[in-house]
N, C-alpha and C positions, 0 to 999 in steps of 0.2 A: 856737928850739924844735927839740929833737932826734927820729928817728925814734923810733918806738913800736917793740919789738920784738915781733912775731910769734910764734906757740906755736912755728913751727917754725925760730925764731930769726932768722928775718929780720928787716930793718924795715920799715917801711911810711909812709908820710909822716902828719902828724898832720889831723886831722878839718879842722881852719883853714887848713890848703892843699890838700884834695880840690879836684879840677875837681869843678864841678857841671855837668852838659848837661842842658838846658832844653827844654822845649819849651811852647809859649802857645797857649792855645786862647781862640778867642773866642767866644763862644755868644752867636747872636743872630740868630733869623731877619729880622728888618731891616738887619743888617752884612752878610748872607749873602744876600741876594737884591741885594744892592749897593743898595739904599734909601738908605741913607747909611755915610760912611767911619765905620770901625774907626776907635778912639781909644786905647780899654783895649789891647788888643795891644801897638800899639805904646809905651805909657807902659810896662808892665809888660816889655816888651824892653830899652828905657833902661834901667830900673831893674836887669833882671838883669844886664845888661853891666856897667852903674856898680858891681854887686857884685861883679866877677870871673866872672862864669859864664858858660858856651858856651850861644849860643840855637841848638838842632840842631835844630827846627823849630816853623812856625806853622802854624794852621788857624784857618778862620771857619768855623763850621755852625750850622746852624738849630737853636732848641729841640726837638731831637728825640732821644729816648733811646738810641735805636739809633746815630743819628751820632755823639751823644757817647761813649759807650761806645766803638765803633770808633775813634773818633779815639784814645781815650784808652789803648787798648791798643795800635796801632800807633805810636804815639811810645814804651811803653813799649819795645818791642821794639825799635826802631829805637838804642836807649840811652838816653832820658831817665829821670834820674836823678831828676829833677824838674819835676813838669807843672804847671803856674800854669793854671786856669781862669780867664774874666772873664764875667760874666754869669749871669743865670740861678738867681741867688739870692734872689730875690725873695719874695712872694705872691703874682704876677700867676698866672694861670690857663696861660701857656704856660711857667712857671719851673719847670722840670725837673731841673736839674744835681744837686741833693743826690740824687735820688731814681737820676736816670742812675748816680752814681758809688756810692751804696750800696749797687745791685744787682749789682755788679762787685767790688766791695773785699774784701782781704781782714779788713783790721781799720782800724772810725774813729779817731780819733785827737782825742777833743773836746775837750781842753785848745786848739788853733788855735782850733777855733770860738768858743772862752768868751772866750780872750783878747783874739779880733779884735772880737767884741759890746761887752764893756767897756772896752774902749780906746776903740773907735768911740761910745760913750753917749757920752763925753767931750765928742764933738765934734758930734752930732747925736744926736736922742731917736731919729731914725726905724731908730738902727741897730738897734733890738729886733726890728725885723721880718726882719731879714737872717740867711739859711739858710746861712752862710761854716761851712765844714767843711774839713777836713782827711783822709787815710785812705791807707791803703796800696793799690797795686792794681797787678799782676802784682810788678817789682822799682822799683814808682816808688812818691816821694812823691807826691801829689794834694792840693794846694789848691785849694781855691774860694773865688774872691774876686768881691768885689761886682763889677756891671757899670758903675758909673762909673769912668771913669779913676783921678778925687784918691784916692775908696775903697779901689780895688783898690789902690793904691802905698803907701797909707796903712796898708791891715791888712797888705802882705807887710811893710813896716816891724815891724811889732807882733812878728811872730813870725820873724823873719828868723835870731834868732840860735840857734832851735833846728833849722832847716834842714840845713845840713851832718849831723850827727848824725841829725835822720829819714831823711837821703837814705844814709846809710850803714846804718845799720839794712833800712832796705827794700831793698838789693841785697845783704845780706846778708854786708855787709865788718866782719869784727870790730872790736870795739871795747873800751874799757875799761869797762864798764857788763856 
């Protein structure tokens, strides 16, 4: 595959060999009080290494809106190109994450969320209940993925091959679109 040329004739490498830098957030005040180990994190780090991508940082924090948020902007800032949330997608009464990243976003992005629900009915009915969203927020992608391991590895599957392209878009790197 050849380079793309630039308006001001440069080239540029193509969207299927950008580095992606990553960074994993794991939401859960029981991972975060060290109740019991983080699982998601580390599944959804496999996962992005086994795709090529730089994991540039992790966090566990409790379901709380203000830590999520912070967290989620200071990995932007830091360069993540793309932040994988795990948890916190739920109906339980402490499940916060859509609600944390919607008040920060700049734009949803709910084709992620539709595709990860119908892929996921596939495979279990309870996935109707799951809040998995997508959105931009500062120059990063934002997914939220379920808080079981198989889940989360399972929807970033689902939507994995539009990644490069949102993560390009939201930092604002030209594209042919």
């Amino acid at each position: 595959m050849t380079a793309e040329p630039k308006a001001d004739g440069a080239h540029r490498a193509p969207l299927q060999q950008m580095q992606i830098q990553v960074g994993i957030i794991t939401i859960s005040d029981r991972a975060s009080a060290g109740d019991y180990k983080d699982l998601g994190g580390p599944a959804l780090k496999e996962t992005a290494q086994n795709a090529g991508w730089q994991v540039l940082a992790e966090a566990i924090v409790p379901d709380d809106t203000t830590r999520i948020q912070e967290t989620l902007r200071s990995f932007s800032k830091q360069g993540c190109g793309l932040i994988l949330t795990t948890g916190g997608t739920g109906i339980g009464p402490r499940d916060v994450t859509p609600e944390a990243i919607r008040a920060i976003m700049r734009v949803e992005l709910p084709g992620f969320g539709e595709v990860m629900r119908a892929e996921s009915m596939k495979i279990t009915s309870n996935a109707i209940l799951s809040r998995n969203l997508a959105a931009v927020v500062d120059g990063s992608l934002v997914i939220a993925l379920p808080g079981k391991p198989n889940g989360a590895v399972e929807c970033l599957g689902f939507v994995e091959g539009a990644i490069p392209h949102g993560v390009a878009v939201a930092q604002g790197t030209p594209t042919s679109c």
